[in-house]
Steps between C-alpha positions, in 0.01 A plus 500: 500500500496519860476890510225506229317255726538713825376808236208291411401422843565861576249654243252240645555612848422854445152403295315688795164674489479875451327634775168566450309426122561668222245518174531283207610578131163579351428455110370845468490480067341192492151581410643739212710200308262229522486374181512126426666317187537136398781259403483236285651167580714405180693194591586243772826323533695244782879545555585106569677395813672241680435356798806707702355813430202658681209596277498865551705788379780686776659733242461459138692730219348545192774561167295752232756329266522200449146484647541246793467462872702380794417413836679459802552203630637587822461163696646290288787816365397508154317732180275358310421667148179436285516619112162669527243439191198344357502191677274454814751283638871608546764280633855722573708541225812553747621445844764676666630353816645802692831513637482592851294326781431872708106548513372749202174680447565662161709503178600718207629368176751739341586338248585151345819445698400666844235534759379720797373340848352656804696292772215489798758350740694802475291727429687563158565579120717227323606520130635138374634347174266241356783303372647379783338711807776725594404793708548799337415775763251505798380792736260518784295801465410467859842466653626855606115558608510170735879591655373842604172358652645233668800729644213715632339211658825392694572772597149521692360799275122522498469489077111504487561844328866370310424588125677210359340261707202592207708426208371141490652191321437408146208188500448355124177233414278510162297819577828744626778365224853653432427756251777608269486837302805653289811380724356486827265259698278552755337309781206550717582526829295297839458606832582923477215633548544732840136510615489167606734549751230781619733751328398740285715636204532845588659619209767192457595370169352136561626328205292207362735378224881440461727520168776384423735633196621193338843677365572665799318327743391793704195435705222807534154456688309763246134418491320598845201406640194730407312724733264239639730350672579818768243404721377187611623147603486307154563139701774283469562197282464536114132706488579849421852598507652335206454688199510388140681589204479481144698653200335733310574765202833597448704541854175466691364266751131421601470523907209319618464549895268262746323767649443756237245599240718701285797313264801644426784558225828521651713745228884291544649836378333774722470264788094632462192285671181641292170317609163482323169303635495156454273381710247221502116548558478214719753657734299702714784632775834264622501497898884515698541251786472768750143693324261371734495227836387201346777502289764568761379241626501263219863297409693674221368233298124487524508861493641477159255282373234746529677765338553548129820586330656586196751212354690478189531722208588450140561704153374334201716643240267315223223658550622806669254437839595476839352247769475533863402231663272551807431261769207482724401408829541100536214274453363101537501293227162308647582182199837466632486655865847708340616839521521766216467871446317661207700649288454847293727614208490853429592628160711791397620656177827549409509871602315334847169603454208291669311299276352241709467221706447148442375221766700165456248255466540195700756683731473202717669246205814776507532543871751803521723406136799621300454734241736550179401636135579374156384553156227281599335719795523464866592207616350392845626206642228242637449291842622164418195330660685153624668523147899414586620466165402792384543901519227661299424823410192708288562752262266810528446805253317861552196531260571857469 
């Protein structure tokens, strides 16, 4: 823990300026795809909760199923599980208290009789028997990385150039889950992006997401970051260098990055990153830290405020679409003097051609939500507005 903290403080040490500016990522396609669509809003519906828990969703896992969801608990060490249906008010159908007290950010069921957890203390994979919590294996993708950074470091190395000082460790919440497709998982990885360190890539394999075989256990960083990223300081903090994942057809994963207009399909097989546009209209260009003086000046985060970004991405296997969600600059709520960002989804086929783009309404009831699909539609989870007993969530549906 110790050396992962020293890492830590390390990455955020070398989150220097590159000299000079540098231009921002400009959405050159935008005025071709501008087409807008609609959703309908199909159903509403209030996960109930107790007083220990907070009223807003950390990591959630959705079972296609048995058709239920379960949240993480991770203050008071427990998964709570909600048989999804008709009703507009759910109480959990199950509680599982979990069997070790380390702090987690994400989970995997595998089955009925064990479960995966992404230990945040350590910065590592644990498998464990749901019967009586006995650890079955555990492995910290960032370990050999972390020795050989750290036994640069004492040995008084300058490692502002060390490749695996980019490798980043593994960060889990509700918009970058542990994604699991054929007999491997994979997690999105914080903090590896090199240009924030006023490095460019010059030709390195920046990885921005680990796997991990779960019969052998081997670890490979496979995904890299896309072209955007050579250039530029991309800040620090969680704006624009944590990329998100989704599983897609067959043994392929959606890659969503911050700071670019295109989304891609990684091919698991070929190890193959092919991008198409995906873009939204209201996205004029994205801005690095270091593109012009006022935002040098500016803290990391007020900078990032003013820039939009690209956020989570899903596959809805019912209807064959895909959903990017797109974030914009923040604004006021004047009525409650609050925060929020507008949010735009854009809308892919199956084979990931554009359709459209649709403007959440309200953004400023959503804030900057959780995302997961069932038969239902999208589900977008809501602001809980001073509600503490409940965690609600709307159900949304392309009119296509």
């Amino acid at each position: 823990m110790f050396k992962r903290k020293m890492l830590l403080t390390l990455v955020s040490l070398f989150a220097i300026l590159a000299c000079g500016t540098t231009n921002g990522q400009d959405n050159k396609e935008r005025s071709k795809y501008n087409k807008r669509i609609e959703f309908e809003k199909t159903k509403s519906y209030s996960l109930v909760i107790d007083t220990l828990m907070m009223p807003v969703v950390s990591y959630l896992e959705y079972n296609e199923d048995s058709h239920r969801l379960s949240l993480l608990d991770a203050g008071n060490n427990r998964i709570c599980t909600y048989q999804l249906g008709t009703q507009g008010s759910i109480d959990p159908s199950a509680t599982t208290i979990i069997g070790f007290g380390d702090r987690k950010s994400g989970f995997l069921r595998f089955s009925g009789d064990s479960i995966l957890f992404f230990d945040d203390n350590a910065s590592s994979l644990r498998l464990f028997s749901l019967s009586d919590w006995t650890e079955r294996w555990s492995i910290a993708p960032f370990e050999a990385i972390e020795k050989s950074a750290t036994a640069h470091v004492e040995a008084g190395n300058d490692i502002s150039t060390f490749d695996a000082l980019f490798y980043g460790i593994p960060y889990l919440d509700y918009a970058h889950p542990m994604v699991r497709v054929g007999n491997s998982v994979y997690l999105p990885l914080l903090g590896s992006e090199p240009s924030e360190m006023g490095v460019p890539l010059d030709g390195r394999f920046v990885p921005s997401v680990v796997s991990i075989d779960l019969d052998t256990r081997a670890i490979d960083y496979p995904i890299p970051f896309s072209p955007v990223y050579d250039e530029g300081n991309w800040g620090g903090g969680f704006f624009f260098r944590h990329t998100s994942i989704a599983p897609y057809k067959g043994e392929k994963l959606l890659v969503s990055y911050p700071a670019d207009h295109k989304l891609y399909a990684w091919d698991i097989a070929d190890k193959k990153l092919d991008g198409v546009y995906a873009g939204a209209y209201d996205i004029e260009r994205i801005m690095p830290k270091d593109s012009t003086e006022e935002y040098i000046r500016m803290e990391e985060e007020e900078w990032g405020s003013t820039q939009p970004r690209y956020a989570m991405v899903v596959y809805d296997r019912y209807r064959d679409f895909i959903y990017r969600i797109a974030a914009l600059p923040v604004k006021r709520d004047t009525e409650t003097n609050t925060e929020y960002r507008p949010m735009v989804i854009i809308v892919l086929d199956g084979q990931m051609n554009y359709i459209g783009e649709w403007t959440i309404p309200h953004s400023e009831a959503y804030g900057f939500s959780s995302f997961f699909v069932t038969p239902d539609g999208l589900n977008i989870e809501r602001k809980n507005d001073g509600d503490d007993d409940h965690i609600s969530f709307d159900v949304y549906v392309p009119k296509l």
